[in-house]
C-alpha positions as semicolon CSV with decimal commas, in nm:
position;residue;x (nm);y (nm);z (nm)
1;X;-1,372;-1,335;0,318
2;X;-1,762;-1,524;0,356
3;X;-1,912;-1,406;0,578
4;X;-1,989;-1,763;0,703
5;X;-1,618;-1,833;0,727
6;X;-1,529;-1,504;0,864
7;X;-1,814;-1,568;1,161
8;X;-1,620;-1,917;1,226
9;X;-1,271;-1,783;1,192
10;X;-1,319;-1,476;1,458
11;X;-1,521;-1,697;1,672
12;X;-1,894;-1,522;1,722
13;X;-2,019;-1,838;1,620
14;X;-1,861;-2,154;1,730
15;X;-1,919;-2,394;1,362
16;X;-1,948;-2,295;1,004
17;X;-2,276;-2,481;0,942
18;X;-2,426;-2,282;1,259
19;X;-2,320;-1,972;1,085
20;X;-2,446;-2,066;0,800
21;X;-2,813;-2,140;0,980
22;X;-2,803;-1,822;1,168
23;X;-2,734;-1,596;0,827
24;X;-2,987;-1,779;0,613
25;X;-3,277;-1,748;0,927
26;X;-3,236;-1,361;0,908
27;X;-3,044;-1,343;1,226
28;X;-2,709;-1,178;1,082
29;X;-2,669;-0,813;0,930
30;X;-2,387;-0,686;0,769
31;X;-2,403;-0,282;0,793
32;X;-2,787;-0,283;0,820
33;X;-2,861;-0,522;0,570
34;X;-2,956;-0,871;0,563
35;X;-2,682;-1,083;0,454
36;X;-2,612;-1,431;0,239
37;X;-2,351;-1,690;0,364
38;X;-2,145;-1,586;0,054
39;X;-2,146;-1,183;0,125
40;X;-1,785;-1,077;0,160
41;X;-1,664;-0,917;0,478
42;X;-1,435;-0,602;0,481
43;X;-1,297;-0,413;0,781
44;X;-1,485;-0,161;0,898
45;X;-1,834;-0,349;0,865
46;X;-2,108;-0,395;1,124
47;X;-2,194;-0,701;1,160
48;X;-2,536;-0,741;1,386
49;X;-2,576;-1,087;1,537
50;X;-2,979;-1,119;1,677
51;X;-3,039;-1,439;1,862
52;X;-3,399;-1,617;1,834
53;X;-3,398;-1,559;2,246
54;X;-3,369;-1,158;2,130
55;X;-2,972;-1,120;2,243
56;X;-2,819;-0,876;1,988
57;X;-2,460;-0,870;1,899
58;X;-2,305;-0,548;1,736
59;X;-1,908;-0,600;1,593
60;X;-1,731;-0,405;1,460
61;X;-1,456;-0,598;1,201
62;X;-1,098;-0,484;1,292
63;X;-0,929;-0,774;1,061
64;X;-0,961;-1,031;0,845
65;X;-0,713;-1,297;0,898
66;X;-0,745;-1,682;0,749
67;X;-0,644;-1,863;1,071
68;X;-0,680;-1,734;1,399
69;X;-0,613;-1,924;1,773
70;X;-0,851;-1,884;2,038
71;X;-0,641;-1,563;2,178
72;X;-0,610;-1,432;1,883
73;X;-0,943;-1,434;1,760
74;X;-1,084;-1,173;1,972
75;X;-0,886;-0,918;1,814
76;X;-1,064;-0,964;1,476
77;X;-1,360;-0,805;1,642
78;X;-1,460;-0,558;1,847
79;X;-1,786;-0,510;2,036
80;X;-1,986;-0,163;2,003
């Protein structure tokens, strides 16, 4: 899965587009390295989420699904 979509899906970021932003600013690393909208997701990656106020994010992925609900969503991720 994009990494764009997967960031929507799992809910760390709220929209698509704002994933989108975030990755192509240089805020979002997948397993150290600086990712692309289009880099593919697989469990087991670290995905880093910096904020421009300097709030870092570390996940872990669990799961990829397509669809998730709210409570569901949570358990795509988990927090290190």
């Amino acid at each position: 899965m994009r990494l764009d979509k997967y960031l929507k899906v799992s809910r760390l970021i709220k929209r698509r587009e704002a994933a989108k932003e975030f990755i192509e600013k240089g805020f979002v690393k997948v397993d150290g390295k600086i990712a692309k909208p289009s880099t593919e997701v697989k469990v087991n990656n670290i995905i880093t989420i910096s904020t421009p106020l300097g709030k870092t994010i570390n996940a872990k992925v669990k799961e990829i699904r397509m669809i998730s609900t709210v409570k569901d969503a949570s358990e795509m991720y988990e927090v290190i």
